[in-house]
Every structure is written in C-alpha cells, then in structure tokens.
C-alpha positions, 0 to 999 in steps of 0.5 A: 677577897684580895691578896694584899701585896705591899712592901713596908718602908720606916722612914725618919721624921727628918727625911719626911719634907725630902720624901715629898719632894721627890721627882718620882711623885712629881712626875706625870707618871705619878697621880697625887692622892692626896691626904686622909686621916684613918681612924682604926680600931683592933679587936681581939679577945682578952687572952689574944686569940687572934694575934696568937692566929696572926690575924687582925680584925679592925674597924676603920674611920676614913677621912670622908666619914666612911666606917670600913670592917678589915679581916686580914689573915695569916701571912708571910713579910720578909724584908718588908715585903708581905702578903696576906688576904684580905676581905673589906666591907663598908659598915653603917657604924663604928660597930664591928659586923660579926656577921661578915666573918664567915666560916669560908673566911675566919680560922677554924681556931677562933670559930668558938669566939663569940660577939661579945669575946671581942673587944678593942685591943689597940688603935692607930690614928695616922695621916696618909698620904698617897700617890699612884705610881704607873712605871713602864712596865706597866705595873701601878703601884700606891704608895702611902706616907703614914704619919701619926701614932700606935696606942695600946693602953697607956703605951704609944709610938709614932708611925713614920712609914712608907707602904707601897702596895701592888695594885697591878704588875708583878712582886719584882716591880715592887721591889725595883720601885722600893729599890729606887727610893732607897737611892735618894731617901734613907728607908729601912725594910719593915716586917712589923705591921702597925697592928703588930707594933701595937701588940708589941707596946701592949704586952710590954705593957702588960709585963708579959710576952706577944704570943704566949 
C-alpha cells in the first residue's frame, strides 16, 4: 500500500503539441517515458455503493499486455491536488480478484458486498504519456499526458489531462513544479478523477444525482 500523491491539470487539445515541446521535458533533468495505452474498468454494485464510500475499484489493461487490480480509497483533492491510498496487484486475467480485498483494506460499509455484487459501472480507454522529472531539490516527480475518453453507458467524454505524481520529495515540490507549467501552457487545477467524471456521465445518464 502506497499513498498516492498527485496533482491533476485539464488542458486543452490545442496546447496539447505546445505542451510537448516544453523545455522542461526536453531537458536532461527529465527522462521520457515514453507512450502507452490503458485500458481500465470500474466496478461498483447496481445502487453504487462504492462511489457513495469514495472509493474505485478497477481493473486495468497496460500497454505490454499486463492486467493490473487497483483499490484507491477515500481521500482529499483541493485545487487538483489529491491524496489517497492506494493498493495494486498483477492479475492473470481481465477477471477482477475479489480475494485481494481484505478487510485490513476494503471499508467496513461495503464488507457485506459480494463477488457477484460487482459489475463494470464505466470505463476509460486514454494514451499516456510519460516523463520523470528530477528537480534540484532532489524531489522526482512523473508527469503523465492523458489522452483519450470516459464511457459510462451511452455517455462519453474526452481526457485531456496532465497528472503529476510525487515519486519522491515533498507535496510543496509538486506544487512549484505545477506552478512552473502553468507559466508556459494554460492548465486548469482539476479535483474531479476519471472515474469521478465517469459517475458524473453515468448518473446524468440515468436522470438521477451522483451520491444519492
């Protein structure tokens, strides 16, 4: 288990060539990542019981083939910037692993839910592309650009996004580095996660409210 840091950045398709071009990643302080495509899948029960718990619970295709399990649980985001924990494991197939959600880790609220309770609530299908950054202070820090869509039932929306995730150093070297892009690309702080975003599309699709 980890405690994911990260900031999160909406950026328009237009400042998408611009952003790339950067000096900051062009620099030999920055190593290149280079490019995947995620695949991911959310589950929840019919009455949203996780979301109503803020947490997400997803299965994720990566670029080399790899299925991967997520649990991220309740947390904080102000001004883009979040943190939660985190667990991960590698699975051998699409198939979510129900055994890994002990009770050390899953809410006590949702201990009553059972395998067959959860089903794929929405999904997310983006290219990610990726940079590590080391500043001088020490502090390595990724950033990610996503491109690609949300889809919850009949509903879709575009990722446009820039994630910056604290690897090493300290919350206020996240926020000078977040401060230092914004001088040269226009990025909007965003508290909304794609899986939020994807509940949002799903209950107004549904014509009721996220949350009730």
């Amino acid at each position: 288990m980890g405690a994911e840091t990260e900031l999160k950045l909406a950026i328009s398709g237009k400042d998408v060539a611009e952003f790339r071009q950067l000096s900051l990643l062009n620099s030999e302080t920055s190593q290149y990542e280079g490019k995947q495509q995620l695949v991911n899948h959310y589950y929840d029960t019919t009455d949203q019981q996780l979301h109503k718990q803020r947490v997400a619970l997803r299965t994720r295709l990566t670029g080399d083939g790899q299925w991967l399990q997520t649990l991220k649980t309740r947390g904080n985001s102000v001004d883009g910037l979040s943190v939660r924990g985190e667990w991960e494991w590698p699975l051998k197939s699409s198939e979510l692993d129900f055994t890994c959600l002990t009770a050390d880790i899953w809410p006590e609220p949702l201990q009553r839910i059972k395998p067959a309770d959860l089903n794929v609530v929405l999904s997310t299908n983006f290219e990610r592309e990726s940079w590590l950054v080391t500043l001088a202070s020490g502090a390595a820090i990724e950033i990610a650009l996503d491109i690609g869509s949300i889809v919850a039932g009949d509903a879709q929306q575009p990722i446009r996004e820039v994630e910056l995730e604290l690897k090493q150093g300290l919350v206020d070297d996240l926020k000078g580095l977040a401060d230092e892009l914004m001088k040269f690309i226009h990025l909007v702080p965003c508290d909304l996660s794609k899986a939020e975003r994807g509940y949002l599309l799903l209950n107004i699709g549904n014509g009721s409210e996220a949350n009730e």
